[in-house]
C-alpha positions in Angstrom: -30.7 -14.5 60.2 -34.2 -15.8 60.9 -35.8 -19.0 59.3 -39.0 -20.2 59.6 -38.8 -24.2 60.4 -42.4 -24.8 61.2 -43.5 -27.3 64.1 -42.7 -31.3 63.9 -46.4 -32.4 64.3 -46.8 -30.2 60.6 -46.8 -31.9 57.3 -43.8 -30.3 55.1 -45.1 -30.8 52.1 -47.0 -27.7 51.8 -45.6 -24.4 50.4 -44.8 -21.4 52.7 -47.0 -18.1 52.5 -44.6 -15.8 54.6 -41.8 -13.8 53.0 -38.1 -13.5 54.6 -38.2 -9.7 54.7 -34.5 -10.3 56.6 -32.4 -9.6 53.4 -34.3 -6.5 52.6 -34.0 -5.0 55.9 -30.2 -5.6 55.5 -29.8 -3.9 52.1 -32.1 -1.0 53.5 -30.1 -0.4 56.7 -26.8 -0.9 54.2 -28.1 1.9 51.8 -29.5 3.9 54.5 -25.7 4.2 56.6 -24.6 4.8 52.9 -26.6 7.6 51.9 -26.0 9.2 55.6 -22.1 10.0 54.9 -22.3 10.7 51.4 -24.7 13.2 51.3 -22.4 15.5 53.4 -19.5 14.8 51.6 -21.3 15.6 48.3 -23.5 18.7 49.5 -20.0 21.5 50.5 -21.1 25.2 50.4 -19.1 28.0 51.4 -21.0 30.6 53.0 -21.0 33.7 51.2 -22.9 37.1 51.4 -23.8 37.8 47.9 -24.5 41.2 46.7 -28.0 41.7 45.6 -29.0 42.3 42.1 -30.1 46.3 41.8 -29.9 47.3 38.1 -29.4 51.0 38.1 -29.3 53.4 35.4 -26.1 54.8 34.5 -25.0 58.4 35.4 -22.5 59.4 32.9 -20.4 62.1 33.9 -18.3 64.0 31.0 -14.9 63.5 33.3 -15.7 59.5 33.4 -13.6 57.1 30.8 -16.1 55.1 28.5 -13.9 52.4 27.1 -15.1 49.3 24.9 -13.9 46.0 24.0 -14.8 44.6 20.7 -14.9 40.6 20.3 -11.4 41.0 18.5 -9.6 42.2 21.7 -9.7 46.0 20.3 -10.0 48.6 22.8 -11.6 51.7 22.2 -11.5 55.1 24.0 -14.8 56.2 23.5 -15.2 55.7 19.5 -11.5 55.8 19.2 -9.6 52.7 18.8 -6.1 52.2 21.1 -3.4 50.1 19.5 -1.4 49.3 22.5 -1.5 48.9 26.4 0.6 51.4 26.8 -1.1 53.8 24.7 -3.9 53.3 27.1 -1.8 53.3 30.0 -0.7 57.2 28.8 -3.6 58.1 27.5 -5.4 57.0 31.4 -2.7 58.5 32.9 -2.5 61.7 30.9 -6.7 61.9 31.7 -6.7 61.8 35.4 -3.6 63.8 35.6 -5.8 66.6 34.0 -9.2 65.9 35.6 -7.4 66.3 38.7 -5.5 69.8 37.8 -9.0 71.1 36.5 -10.7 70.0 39.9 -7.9 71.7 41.8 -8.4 75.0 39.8 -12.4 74.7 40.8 -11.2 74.2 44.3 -13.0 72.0 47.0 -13.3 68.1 47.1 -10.9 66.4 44.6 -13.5 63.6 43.2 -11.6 60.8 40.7 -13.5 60.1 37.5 -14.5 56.2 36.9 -14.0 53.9 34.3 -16.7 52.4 32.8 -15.9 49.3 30.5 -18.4 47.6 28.2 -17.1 44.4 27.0 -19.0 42.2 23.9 -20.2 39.3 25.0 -18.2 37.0 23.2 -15.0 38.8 24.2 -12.3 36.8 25.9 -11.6 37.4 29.8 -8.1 38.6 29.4 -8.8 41.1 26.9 -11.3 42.8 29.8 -8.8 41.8 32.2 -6.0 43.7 30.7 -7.9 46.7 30.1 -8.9 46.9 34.0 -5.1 46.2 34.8 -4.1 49.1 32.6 -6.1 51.4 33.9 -5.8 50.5 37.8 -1.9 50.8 37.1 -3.2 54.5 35.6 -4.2 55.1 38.9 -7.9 55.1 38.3 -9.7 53.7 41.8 -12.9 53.1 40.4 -14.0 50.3 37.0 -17.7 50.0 36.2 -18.8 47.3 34.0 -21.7 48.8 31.3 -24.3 46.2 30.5 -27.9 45.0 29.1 -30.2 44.0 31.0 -32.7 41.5 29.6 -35.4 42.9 28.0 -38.4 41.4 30.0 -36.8 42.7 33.3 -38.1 45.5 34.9 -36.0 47.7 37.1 
């Protein structure tokens, strides 16, 4: 701490002009160490490679599934609504089963059809969830998500 005393031969009854900057250095230097190991702390990232954003049109092929989830959790097979997972699961397996004996009758490269899923926007996570389990344990390889891209994007 500094303090200005002034000399003896001075009078003392005079008011001092000079400010004691010693406090605020102190609370600078204080906030300063501070704001050095917080903002580490606060700022953690994980490094990631995101995808980037290409919005391609769809090519619909008459072999792929179209399924849809309503807001209710209702799944439909194209405009046809499934009551239960394992109807789904059947019905998935029973439609690869014959996309593959048809492609085997053509001959040449066996290519599995896709799923493509359109879910509402105010549909629950599991409901989409489920549906992608189902038909994974179907054996399909391949689940698409169908969506809309804002209008006042162009492609």
């Amino acid at each position: 701490m500094s303090m200005s005393v002034g000399s003896p031969d001075e009078d003392s009854g005079g008011a001092m002009s000079e400010i004691n900057t010693t406090p605020l250095v102190d609370v600078m230097l204080v906030l300063l160490i501070i704001f050095l190991i917080t903002v580490p702390v606060v700022i953690q990232t994980v490094p990631l490679n995101l995808p980037e954003v290409i919005n391609l049109p769809t090519t619909t092929k008459p072999e792929n599934v179209l399924l849809s989830v309503d807001a209710n959790c209702t799944t439909f097979w194209g405009q046809t609504p499934v009551d239960t997972k394992q109807e789904l699961l059947d019905r998935g397996v029973k439609a690869l089963k014959d996309e593959i004996a048809r492609q085997e009758k053509i001959g040449g490269k066996i290519e599995l059809p896709e799923v493509h899923i359109r879910g509402d926007k105010d549909v629950a996570f599991r409901c989409v969830g489920g549906v992608i389990f189902t038909m994974q344990r179907a054996g399909f390889l391949k689940v698409g998500f169908i969506s809309q891209p804002p209008p006042n994007e162009v492609g």
